[in-house]
N, CA, C and O atoms as a GROMACS GRO file, in nm:
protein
  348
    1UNK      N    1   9.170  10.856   6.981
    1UNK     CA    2   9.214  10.978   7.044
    1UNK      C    3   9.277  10.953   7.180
    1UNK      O    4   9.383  10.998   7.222
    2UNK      N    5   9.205  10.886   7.232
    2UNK     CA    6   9.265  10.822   7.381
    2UNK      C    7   9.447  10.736   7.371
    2UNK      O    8   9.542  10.737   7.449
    3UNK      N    9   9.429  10.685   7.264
    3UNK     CA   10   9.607  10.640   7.256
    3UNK      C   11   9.694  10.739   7.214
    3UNK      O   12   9.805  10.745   7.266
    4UNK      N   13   9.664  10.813   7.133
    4UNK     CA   14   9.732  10.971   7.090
    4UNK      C   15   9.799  11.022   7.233
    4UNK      O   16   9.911  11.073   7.235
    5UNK      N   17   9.705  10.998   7.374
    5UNK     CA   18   9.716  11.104   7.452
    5UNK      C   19   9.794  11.012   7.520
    5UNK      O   20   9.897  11.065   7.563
    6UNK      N   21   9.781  10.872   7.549
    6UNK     CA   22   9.847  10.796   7.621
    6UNK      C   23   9.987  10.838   7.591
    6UNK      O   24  10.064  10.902   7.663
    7UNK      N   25  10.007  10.792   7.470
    7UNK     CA   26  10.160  10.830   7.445
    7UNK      C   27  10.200  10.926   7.403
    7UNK      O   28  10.314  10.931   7.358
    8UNK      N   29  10.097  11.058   7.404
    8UNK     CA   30  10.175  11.164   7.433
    8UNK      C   31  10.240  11.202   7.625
    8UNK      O   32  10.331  11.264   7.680
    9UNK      N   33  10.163  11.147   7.650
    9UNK     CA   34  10.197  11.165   7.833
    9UNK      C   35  10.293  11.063   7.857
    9UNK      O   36  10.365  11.085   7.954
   10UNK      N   37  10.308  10.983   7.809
   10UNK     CA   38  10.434  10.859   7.833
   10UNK      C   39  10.544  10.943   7.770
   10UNK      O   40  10.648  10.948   7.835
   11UNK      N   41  10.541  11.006   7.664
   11UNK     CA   42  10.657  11.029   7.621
   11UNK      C   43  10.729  11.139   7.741
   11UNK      O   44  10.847  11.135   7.775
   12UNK      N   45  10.617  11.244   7.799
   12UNK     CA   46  10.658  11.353   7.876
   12UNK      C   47  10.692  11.268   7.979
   12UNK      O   48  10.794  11.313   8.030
   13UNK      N   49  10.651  11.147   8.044
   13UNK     CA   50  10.768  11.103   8.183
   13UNK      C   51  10.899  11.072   8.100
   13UNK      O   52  11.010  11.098   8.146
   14UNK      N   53  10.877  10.996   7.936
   14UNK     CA   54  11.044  10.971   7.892
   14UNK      C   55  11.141  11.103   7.933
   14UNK      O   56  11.254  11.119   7.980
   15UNK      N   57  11.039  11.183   7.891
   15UNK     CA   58  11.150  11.320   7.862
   15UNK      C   59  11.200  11.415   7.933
   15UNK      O   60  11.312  11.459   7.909
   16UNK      N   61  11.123  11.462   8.035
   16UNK     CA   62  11.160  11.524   8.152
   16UNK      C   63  11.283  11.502   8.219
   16UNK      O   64  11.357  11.594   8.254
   17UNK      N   65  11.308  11.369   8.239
   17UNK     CA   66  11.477  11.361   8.316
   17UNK      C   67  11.578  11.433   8.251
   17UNK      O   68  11.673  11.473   8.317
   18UNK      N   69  11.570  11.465   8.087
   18UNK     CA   70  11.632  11.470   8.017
   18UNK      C   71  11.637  11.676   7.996
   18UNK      O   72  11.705  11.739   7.916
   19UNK      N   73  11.532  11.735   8.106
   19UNK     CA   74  11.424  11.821   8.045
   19UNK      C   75  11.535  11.950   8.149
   19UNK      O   76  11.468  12.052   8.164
   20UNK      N   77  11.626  11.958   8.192
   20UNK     CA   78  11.634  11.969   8.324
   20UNK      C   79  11.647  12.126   8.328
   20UNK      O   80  11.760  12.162   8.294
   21UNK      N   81  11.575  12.214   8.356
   21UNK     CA   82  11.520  12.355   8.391
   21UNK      C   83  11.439  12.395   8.233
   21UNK      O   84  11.421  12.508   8.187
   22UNK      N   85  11.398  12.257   8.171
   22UNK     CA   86  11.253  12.348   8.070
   22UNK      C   87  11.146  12.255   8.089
   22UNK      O   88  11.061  12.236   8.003
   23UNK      N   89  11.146  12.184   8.223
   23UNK     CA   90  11.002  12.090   8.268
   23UNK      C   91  10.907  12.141   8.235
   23UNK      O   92  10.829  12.082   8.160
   24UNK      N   93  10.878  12.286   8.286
   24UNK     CA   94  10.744  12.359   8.275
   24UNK      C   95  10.667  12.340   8.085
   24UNK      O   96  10.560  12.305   8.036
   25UNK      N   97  10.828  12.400   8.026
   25UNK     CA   98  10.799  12.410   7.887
   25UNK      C   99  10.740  12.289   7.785
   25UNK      O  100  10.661  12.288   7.690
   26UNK      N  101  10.842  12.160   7.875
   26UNK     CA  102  10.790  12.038   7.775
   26UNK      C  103  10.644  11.956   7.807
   26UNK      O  104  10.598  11.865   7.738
   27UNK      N  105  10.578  12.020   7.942
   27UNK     CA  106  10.509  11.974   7.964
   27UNK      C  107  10.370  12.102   7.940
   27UNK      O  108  10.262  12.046   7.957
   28UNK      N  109  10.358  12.224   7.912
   28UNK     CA  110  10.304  12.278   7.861
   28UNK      C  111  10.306  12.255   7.680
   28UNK      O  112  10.202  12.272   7.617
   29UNK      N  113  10.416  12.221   7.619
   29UNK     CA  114  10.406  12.183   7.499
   29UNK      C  115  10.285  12.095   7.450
   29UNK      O  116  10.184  12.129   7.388
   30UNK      N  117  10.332  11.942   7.507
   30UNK     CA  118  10.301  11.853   7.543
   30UNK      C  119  10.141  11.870   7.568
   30UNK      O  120  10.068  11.820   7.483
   31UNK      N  121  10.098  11.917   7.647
   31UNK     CA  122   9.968  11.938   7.690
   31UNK      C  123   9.887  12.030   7.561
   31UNK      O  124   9.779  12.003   7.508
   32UNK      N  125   9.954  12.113   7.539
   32UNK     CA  126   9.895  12.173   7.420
   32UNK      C  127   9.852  12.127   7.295
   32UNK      O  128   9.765  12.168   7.218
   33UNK      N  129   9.946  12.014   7.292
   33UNK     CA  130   9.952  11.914   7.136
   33UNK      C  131   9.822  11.859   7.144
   33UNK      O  132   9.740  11.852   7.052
   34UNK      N  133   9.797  11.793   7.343
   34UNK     CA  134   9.686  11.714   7.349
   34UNK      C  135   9.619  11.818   7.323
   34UNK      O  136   9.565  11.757   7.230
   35UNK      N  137   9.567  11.924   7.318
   35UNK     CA  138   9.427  11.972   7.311
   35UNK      C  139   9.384  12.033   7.205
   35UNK      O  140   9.266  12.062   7.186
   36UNK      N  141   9.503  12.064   7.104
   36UNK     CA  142   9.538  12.121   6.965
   36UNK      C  143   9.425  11.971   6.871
   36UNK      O  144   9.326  11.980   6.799
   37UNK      N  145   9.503  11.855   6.919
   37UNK     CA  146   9.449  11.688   6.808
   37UNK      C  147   9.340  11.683   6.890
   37UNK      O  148   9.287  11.577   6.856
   38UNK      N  149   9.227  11.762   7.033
   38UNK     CA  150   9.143  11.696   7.102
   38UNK      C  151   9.167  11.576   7.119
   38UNK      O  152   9.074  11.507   7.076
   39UNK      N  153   9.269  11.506   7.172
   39UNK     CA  154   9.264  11.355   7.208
   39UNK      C  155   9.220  11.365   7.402
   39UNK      O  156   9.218  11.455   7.486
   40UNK      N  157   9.202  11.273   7.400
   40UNK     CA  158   9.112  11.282   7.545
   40UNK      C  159   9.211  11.172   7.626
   40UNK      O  160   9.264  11.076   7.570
   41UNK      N  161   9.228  11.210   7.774
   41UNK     CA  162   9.310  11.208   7.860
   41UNK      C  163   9.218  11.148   8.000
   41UNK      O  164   9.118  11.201   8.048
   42UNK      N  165   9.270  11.054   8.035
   42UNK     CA  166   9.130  11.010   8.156
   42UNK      C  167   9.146  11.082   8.299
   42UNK      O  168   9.047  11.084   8.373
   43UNK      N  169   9.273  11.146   8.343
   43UNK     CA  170   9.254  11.261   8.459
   43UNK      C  171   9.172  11.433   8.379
   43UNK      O  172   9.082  11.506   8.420
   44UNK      N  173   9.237  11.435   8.285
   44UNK     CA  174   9.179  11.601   8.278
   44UNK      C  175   9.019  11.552   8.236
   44UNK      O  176   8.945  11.629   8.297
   45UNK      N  177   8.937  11.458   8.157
   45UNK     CA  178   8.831  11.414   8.070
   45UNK      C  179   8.760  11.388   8.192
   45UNK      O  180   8.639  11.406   8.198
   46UNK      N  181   8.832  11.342   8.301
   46UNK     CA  182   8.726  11.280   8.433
   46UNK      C  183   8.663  11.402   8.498
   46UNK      O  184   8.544  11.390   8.527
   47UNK      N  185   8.724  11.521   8.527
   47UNK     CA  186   8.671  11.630   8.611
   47UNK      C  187   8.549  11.658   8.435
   47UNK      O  188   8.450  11.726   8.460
   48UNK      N  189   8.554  11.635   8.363
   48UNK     CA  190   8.437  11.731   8.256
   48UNK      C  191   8.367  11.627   8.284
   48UNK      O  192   8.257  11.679   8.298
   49UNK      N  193   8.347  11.481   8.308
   49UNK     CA  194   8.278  11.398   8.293
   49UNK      C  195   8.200  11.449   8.407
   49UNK      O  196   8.091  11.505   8.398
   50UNK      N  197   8.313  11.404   8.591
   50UNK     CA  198   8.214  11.418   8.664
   50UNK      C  199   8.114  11.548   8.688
   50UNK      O  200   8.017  11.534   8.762
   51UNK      N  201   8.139  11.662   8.629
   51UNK     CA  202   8.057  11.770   8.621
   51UNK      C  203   7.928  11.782   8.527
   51UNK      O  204   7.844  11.872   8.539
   52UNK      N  205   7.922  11.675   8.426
   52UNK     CA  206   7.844  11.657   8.366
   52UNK      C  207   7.716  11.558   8.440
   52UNK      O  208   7.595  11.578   8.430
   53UNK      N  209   7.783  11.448   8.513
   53UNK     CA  210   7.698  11.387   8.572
   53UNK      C  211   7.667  11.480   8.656
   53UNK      O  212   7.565  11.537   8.617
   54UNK      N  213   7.716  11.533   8.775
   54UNK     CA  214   7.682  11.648   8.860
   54UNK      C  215   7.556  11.714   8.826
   54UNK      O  216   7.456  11.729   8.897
   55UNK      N  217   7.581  11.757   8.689
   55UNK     CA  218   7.486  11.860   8.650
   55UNK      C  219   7.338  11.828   8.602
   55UNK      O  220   7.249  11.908   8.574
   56UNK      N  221   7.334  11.684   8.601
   56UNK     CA  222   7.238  11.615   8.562
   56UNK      C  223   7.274  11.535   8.367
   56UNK      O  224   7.202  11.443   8.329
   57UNK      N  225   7.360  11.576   8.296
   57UNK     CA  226   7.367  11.574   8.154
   57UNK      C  227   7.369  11.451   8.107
   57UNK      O  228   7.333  11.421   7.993
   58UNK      N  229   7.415  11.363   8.202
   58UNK     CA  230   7.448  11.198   8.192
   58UNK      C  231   7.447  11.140   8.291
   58UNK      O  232   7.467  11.187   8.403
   59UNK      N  233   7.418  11.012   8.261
   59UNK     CA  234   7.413  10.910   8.401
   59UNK      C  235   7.574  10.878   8.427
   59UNK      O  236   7.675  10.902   8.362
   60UNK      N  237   7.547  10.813   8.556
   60UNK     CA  238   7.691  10.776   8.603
   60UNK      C  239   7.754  10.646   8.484
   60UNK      O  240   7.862  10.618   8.432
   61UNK      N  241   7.615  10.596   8.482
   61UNK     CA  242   7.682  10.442   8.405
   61UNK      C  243   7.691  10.501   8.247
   61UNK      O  244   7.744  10.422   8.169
   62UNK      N  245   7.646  10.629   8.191
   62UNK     CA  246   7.685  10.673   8.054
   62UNK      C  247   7.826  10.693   8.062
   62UNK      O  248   7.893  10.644   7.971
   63UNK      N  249   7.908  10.781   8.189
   63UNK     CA  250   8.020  10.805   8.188
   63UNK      C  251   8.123  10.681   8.204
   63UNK      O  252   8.234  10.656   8.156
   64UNK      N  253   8.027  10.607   8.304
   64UNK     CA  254   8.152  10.475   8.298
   64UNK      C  255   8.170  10.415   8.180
   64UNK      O  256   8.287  10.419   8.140
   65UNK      N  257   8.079  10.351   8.099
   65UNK     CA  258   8.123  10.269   7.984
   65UNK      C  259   8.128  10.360   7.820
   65UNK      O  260   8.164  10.327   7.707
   66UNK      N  261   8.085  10.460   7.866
   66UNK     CA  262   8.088  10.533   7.716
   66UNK      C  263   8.219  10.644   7.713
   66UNK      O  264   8.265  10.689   7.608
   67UNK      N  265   8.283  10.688   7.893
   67UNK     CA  266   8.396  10.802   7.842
   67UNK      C  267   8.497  10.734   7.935
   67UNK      O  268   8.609  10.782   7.916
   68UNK      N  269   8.495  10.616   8.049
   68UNK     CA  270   8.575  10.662   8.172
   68UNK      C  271   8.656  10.519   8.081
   68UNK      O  272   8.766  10.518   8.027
   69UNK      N  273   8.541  10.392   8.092
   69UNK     CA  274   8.629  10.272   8.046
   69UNK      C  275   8.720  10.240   7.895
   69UNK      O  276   8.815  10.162   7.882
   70UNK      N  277   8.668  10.313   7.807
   70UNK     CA  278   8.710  10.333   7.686
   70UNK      C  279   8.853  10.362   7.692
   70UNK      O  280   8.944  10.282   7.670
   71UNK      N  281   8.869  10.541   7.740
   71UNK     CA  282   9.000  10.653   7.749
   71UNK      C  283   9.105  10.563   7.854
   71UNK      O  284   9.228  10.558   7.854
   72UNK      N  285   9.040  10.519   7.912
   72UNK     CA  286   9.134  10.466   8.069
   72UNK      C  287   9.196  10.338   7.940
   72UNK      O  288   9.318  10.329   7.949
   73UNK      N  289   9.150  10.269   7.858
   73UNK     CA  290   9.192  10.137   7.791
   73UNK      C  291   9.283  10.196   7.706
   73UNK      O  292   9.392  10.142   7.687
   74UNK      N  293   9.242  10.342   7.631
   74UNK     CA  294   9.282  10.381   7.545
   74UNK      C  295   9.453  10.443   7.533
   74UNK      O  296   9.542  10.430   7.449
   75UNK      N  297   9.439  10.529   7.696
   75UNK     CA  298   9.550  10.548   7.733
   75UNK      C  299   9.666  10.421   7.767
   75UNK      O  300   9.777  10.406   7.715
   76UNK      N  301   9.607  10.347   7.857
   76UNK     CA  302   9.690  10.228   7.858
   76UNK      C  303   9.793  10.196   7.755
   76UNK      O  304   9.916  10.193   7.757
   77UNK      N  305   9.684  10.167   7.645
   77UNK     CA  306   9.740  10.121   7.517
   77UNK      C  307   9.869  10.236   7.458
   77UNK      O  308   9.991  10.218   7.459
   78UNK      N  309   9.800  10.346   7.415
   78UNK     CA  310   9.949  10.439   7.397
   78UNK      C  311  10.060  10.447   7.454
   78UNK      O  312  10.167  10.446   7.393
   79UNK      N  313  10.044  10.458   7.630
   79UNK     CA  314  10.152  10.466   7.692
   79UNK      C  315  10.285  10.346   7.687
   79UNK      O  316  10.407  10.358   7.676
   80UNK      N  317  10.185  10.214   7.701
   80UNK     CA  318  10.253  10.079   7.686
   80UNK      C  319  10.337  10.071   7.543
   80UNK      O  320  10.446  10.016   7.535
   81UNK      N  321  10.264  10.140   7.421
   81UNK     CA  322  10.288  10.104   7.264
   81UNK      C  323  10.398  10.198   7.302
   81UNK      O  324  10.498  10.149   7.249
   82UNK      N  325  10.434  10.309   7.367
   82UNK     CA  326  10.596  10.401   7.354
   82UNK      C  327  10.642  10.307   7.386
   82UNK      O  328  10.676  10.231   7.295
   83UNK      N  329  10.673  10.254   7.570
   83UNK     CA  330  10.747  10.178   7.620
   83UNK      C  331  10.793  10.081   7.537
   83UNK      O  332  10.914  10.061   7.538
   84UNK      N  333  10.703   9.997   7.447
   84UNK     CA  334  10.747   9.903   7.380
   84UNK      C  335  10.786   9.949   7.273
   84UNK      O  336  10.771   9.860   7.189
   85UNK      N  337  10.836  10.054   7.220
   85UNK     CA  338  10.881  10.063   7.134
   85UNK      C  339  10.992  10.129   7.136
   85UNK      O  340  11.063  10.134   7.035
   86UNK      N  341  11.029  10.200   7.266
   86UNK     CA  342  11.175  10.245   7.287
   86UNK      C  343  11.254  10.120   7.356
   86UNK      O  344  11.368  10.092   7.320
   87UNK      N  345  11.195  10.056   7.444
   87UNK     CA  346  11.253   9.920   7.502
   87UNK      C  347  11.261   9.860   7.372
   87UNK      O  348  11.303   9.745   7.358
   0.00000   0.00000   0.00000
């Protein structure tokens, strides 16, 4: 789910230059798709995480190796797999 989102957000920096007075639209699209497939995103996934630790629901080290290090690898991977595949 985490590479889904990577390269759905890589594709929205491809596309935007291209986007020029429907930014708002391709990036509300875009965002919607992510939450339509639930693929998980490591800026929007981090504020639910840290509120969870906050709240007591999980430890810090549950969020690091079970949601923060995973999505953060996961994204990587998607974003890089566009680049390399339009380059």
């Amino acid at each position: 789910r985490a590479i889904g989102a990577g390269f759905l957000i890589a594709a929205i920096v491809w596309i935007l230059p291209s986007a020029s007075g429907s930014e708002f639209l391709v990036i509300v699209l875009f965002t919607y798709i992510i939450a339509i497939a639930e693929f998980t995103h490591i800026i929007a996934g981090s504020v639910e995480a840290f509120l969870l630790v906050a709240h007591g629901d999980i430890s810090i080290f549950t969020m690091i190796w079970d949601f923060t290090v995973p999505v953060l690898i996961g994204n990587i991977l998607g974003g890089t797999a566009l680049f390399a595949l339009l380059a």
